[in-house]
Every structure is written in C-alpha cells, then in structure tokens.
VMD Tcl script that draws the C-alpha trace (Angstrom):
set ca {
  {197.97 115.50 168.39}
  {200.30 117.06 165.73}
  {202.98 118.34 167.69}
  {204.44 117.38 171.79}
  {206.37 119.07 173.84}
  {209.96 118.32 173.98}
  {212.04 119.63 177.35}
  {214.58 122.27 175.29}
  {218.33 120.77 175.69}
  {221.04 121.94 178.01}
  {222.74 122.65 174.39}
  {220.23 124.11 173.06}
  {219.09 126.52 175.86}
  {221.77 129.21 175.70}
  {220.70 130.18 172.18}
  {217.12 129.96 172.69}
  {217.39 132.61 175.51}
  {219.53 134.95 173.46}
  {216.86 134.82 170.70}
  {213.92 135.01 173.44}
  {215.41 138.36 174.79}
  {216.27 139.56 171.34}
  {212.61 139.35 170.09}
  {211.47 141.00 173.60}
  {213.88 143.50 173.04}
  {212.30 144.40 169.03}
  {208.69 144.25 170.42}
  {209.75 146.56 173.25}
  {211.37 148.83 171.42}
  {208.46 148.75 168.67}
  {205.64 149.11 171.87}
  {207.79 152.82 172.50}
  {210.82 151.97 174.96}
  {214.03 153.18 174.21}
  {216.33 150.87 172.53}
  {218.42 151.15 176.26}
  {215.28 150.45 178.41}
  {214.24 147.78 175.92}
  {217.90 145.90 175.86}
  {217.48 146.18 180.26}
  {214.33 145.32 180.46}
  {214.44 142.19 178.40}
  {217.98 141.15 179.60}
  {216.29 141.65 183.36}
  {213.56 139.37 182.79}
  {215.40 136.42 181.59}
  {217.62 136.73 184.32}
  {214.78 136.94 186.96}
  {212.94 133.64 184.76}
  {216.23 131.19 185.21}
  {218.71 132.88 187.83}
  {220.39 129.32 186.94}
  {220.81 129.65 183.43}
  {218.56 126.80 182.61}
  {214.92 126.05 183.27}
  {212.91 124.49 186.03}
  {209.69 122.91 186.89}
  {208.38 126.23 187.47}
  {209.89 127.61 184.05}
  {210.18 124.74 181.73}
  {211.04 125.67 177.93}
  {210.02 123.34 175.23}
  {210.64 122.59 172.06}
  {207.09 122.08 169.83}
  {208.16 118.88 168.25}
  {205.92 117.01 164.73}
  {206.71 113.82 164.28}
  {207.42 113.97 160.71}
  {208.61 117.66 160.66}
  {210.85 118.41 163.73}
  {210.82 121.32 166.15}
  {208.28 123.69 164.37}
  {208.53 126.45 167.22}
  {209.26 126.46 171.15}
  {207.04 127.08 174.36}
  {208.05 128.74 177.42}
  {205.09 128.39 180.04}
  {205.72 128.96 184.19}
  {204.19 130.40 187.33}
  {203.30 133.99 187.22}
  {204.90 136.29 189.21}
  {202.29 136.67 191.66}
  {203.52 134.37 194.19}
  {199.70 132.52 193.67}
  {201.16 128.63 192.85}
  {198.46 127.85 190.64}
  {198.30 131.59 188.54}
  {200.50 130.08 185.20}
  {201.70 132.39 182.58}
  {202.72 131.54 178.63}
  {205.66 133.71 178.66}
  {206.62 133.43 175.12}
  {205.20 131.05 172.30}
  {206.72 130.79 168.85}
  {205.73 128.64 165.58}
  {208.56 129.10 163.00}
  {206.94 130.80 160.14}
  {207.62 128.23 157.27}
  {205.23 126.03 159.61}
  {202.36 128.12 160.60}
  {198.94 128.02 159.57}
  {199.05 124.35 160.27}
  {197.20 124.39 163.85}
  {200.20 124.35 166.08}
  {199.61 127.34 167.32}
  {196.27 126.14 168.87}
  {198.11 122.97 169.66}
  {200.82 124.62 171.50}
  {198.09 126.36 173.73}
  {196.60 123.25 174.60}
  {199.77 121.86 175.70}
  {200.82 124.47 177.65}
  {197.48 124.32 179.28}
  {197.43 120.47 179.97}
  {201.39 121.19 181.08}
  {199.90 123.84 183.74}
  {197.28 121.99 184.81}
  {199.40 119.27 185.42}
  {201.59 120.96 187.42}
  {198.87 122.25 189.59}
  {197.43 125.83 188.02}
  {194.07 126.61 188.03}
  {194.75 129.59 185.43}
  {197.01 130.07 182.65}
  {197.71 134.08 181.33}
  {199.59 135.83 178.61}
  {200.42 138.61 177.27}
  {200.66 140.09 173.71}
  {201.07 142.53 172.25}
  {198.49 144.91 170.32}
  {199.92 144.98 167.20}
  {200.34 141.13 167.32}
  {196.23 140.80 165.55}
  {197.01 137.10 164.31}
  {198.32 136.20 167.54}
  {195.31 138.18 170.12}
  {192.70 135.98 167.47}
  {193.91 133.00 168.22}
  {194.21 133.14 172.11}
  {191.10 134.46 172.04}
  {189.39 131.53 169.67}
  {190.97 129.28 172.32}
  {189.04 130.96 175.14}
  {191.53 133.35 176.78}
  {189.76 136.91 177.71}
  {191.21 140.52 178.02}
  {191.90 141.32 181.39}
  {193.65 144.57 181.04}
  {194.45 146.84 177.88}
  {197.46 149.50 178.23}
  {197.07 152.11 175.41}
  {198.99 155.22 174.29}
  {198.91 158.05 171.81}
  {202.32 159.63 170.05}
  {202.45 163.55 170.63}
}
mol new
graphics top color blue
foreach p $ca { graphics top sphere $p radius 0.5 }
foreach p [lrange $ca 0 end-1] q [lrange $ca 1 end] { graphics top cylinder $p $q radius 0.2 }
display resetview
C-alpha cells in the first residue's frame, strides 16, 4: 500500500482544524451561503465533531503518510450523525496537490473504509460537493453511489 494512516498529533491538531474549517468555510461560501453563515456554520461543525478539542475513536483524524514522501494529505473519517453506530461518514479528505494523481486518493478511501469497518460500520458516506468533478469521479470509481442531489438556480 503506498500510503498508511498516521493518528494526527496533539501538536499538530490545532492547525489542521483551523485549515479544515477554513476550506469548509470557501466551499460554503462558493455553494451560495453568506460569508457570515459560512464562517458559523463551519466553526459549528468542528465544534460539534471534537467538543474536546482533539479527536476520538469516533472522530479520528489522520495524517496520509508514504514512506518515502511524508504526509501527502490528511483523513478525517467518524460516525455519522445519525445516532446508527455502524452509519460512518468521510468528513473531509485531502491529498496535497504537489502529490496527487499518484493513487492516494483511492488509497485514502480504502483506508478509511478498512478504518470503519474496523471499528464496526457497515456503511461509510460522504459528501462533496458538485463543483468538486475530479473528486465525485473518483468516489464513484471506488463504488460510492448518489444518494441525494441538492440543486439550485441564481435569479
């Protein structure tokens, strides 16, 4: 397997979640949300995710690690929010862009997959965004279906 998945640092965490809810943030305020809904919004759900200010079994954050290469991106993967223990969600997956178009995007999937398995899910979910083509054809070359689409037109 090119990469594994490293359990993100104590250190390292703070920043990590200020750059998680700054990209939410952008792709919220580029899906229509005002820039103060969007900056709420985001803030909101990192707070719900670790109430602790660090993650847990149920939202662990890792580092995508290549042995030869370093971290090449970061995976956060956790329950869903349906109260159903074993409905898992990929919150937020990023390959660095000076290392993409390797495969670790498809890696990263697996291993968040074998990660929720492990920890007892019988489904994994995500989200993304519709703009976000590169990203929709690889979770869908992996085997991940549309279960919903949310549309709107500008007046």
């Amino acid at each position: 397997m090119p990469i594994a998945l490293v359990p993100m640092t104590a250190q390292r965490f703070p920043a990590w979640q200020e750059r998680c809810r700054a990209a939410y943030e952008t792709d919220l305020i580029a899906a229509g949300e005002t820039p103060h809904a969007a900056a709420q919004k985001a803030t909101e759900s990192l707070e719900r995710a670790f109430p602790a200010g660090a993650p847990t079994t149920e939202n662990a954050v890792f580092d995508l690690v290549h042995d030869t290469s370093g971290a090449v991106g970061y995976l956060w993967v956790g329950r869903d929010s349906s109260g159903d223990e074993t409905s898992w969600w990929v919150w937020d997956v990023v390959v660095e862009a000076e290392h993409r178009g390797k495969g670790y995007g498809r890696a990263a999937m697996r291993l968040a997959e074998e990660h929720a398995r492990s920890a007892g899910a019988r489904t994994l979910g995500l989200s993304v965004f519709g703009d976000n083509t590169t990203a929709r054809a690889l979770y869908e070359s992996v085997g991940y279906e549309i279960t919903t689409v949310k549309m709107r037109k500008q007046l």
